[in-house]
N, C-alpha and C positions, 0 to 999 in steps of 0.2 A: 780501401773504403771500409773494410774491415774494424780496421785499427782506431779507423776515426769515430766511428758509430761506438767500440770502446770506450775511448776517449772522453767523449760526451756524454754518456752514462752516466758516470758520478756524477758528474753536474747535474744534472737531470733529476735523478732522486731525491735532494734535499726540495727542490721546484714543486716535484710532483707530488711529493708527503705534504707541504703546507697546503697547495693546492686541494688536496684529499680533505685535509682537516677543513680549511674556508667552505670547501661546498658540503661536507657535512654537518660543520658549525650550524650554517643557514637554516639546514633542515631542523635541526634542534628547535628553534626557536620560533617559528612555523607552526601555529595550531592546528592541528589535524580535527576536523569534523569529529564529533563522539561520534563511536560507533550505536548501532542503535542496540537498543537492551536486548539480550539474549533472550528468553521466555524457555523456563524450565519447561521440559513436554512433561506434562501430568496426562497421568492414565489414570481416567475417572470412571471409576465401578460403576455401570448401569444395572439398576435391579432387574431383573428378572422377573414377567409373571407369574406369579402363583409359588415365589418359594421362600419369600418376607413377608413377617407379619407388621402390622401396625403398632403402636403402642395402646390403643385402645384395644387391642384382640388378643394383646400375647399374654393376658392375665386368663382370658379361657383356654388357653393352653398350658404354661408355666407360672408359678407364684415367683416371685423374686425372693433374695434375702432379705431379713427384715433386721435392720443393725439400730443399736440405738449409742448416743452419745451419753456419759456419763463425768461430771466435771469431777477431778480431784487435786486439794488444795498443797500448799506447799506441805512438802513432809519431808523428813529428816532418813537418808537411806537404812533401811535395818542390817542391811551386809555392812556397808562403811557408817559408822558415825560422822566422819567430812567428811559427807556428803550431803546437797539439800539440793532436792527437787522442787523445783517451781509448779505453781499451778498449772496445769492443761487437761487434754481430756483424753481419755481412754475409750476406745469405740469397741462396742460387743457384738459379735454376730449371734442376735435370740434365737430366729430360726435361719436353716439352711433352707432353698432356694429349692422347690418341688414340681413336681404334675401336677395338672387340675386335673381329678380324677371323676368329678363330679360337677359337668358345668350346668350351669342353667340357663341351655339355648334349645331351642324346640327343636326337634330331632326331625330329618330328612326322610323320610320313609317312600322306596319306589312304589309305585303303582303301576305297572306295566310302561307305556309313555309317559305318563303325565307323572308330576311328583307332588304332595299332598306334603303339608305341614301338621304333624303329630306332636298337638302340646298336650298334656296329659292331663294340665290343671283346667282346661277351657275342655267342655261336655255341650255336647249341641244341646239348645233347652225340649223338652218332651213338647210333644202337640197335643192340642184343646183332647183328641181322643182319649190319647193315653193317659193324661189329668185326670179326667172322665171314669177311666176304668178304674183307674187307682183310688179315685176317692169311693165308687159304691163298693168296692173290696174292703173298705174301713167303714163303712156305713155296716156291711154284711156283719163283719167283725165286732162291733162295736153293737149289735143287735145282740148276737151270739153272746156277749161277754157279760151283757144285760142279764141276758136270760138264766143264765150262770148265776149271778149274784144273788137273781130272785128267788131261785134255786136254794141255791146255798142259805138264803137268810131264814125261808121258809124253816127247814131243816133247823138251822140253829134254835129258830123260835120251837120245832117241835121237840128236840132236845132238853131245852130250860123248861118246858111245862113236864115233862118224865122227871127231871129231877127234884123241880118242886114236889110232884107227885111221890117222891119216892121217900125223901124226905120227910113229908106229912106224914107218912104212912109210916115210916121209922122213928118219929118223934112219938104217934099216938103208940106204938109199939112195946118203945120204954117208959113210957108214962101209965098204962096197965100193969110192966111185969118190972121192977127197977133192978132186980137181981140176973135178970135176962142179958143184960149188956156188960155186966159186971165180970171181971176175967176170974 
C-alpha cells in the first residue's frame, strides 16, 4: 500500500500545483471591499488655564520684532562680475523683540479681602466742602496780596516825592554856588 500511495505522488503534484494556481487565480480577480481609511491618531494640545496669552494681551507683556522689507533691484555681483542678481527683497530685523517694562493697565492693589482698582490718572473729584475751603483760602490770599501792593505802591509814591524833593533842592543848590559841583 506503501508503494502505491508512492506511485500516485508524482501524478498527483503536477494536479495539485494547477489546482493551487486556478483557486488562487480566482482570488486575484475578486475585488476585495477597500479597507476603510486608517485615521492618523493626532494628539491635540489642549491649553491650559492660566498659562497662554491671547494675542490681544501678549503685547502687555512682550513687544515682538519689528522687521521691515526692503526691495533691491537687479545688480551686477561685486565678488564675481558673471554674476547678476535679480531683483528681490532683503528683510531687516530694526528692533529685536523685548519686555513691556511699562504697561499701561491699572494696577491690582489688595485691600485686605476686597480688591480696589488703583489708576493713578483718575482722582476722586473734591466735595462742595472742600471746593469751599479752597476757594476762601484764595479769597484770604488774594486780600493779603492786595494789601501788599497798596502797600508797596504807597512806598514807591513816597519814594518818588524824596527824590523829586532831593533833586529840587540839588538843582537850587548849584544854581546859587556853580563852582560847588565842579570837580
Amino acid at each position: 500500500m506503501t508503494t502505491m500511495k508512492k506511485r500516485q505522488l508524482p501524478k498527483l503534484l503536477p494536479a495539485l500545483a494547477i489546482a493551487a494556481a486556478l483557486l488562487s487565480g480566482c482570488s486575484m480577480f475578486r475585488k476585495k471591499p477597500p479597507a476603510p481609511p486608517v485615521q492618523p491618531q493626532v494628539t491635540v494640545a489642549v491649553p491650559i488655564s492660566g498659562t497662554e496669552l491671547d494675542l490681544a494681551n501678549i503685547e502687555k507683556v512682550r513687544f515682538g520684532d519689528t522687521l521691515k522689507a526692503y526691495p533691491v533691484n537687479r545688480y551686477v555681483d561685486p565678488r564675481d562680475p558673471n554674476m547678476l542678481h535679480e531683483a528681490h527683497l532683503v528683510y531687516r530685523k530694526e528692533t529685536a523683540a523685548s519686555w513691556n517694562l511699562s504697561p499701561h493697565a491699572p494696577t491690582t492693589v489688595p485691600l485686605g479681602p476686597v480688591l480696589a482698582v488703583s489708576d493713578p490718572a483718575e482722582k476722586p473729584s473734591p466735595s462742595n466742602t472742600d471746593i469751599e475751603q479752597r476757594m476762601n483760602a484764595q479769597t484770604r490770599l488774594m486780600a493779603a496780596l492786595t494789601e501788599q501792593n497798596e502797600t508797596l505802591v504807597a512806598e514807591v509814591a513816597r519814594l518818588n516825592r524824596e527824590l523829586a524833593r532831593t533833586r529840587e533842592a540839588l538843582g537850587n543848590a548849584t544854581k546859587s554856588n556853580p563852582s560847588a559841583t565842579a570837580p
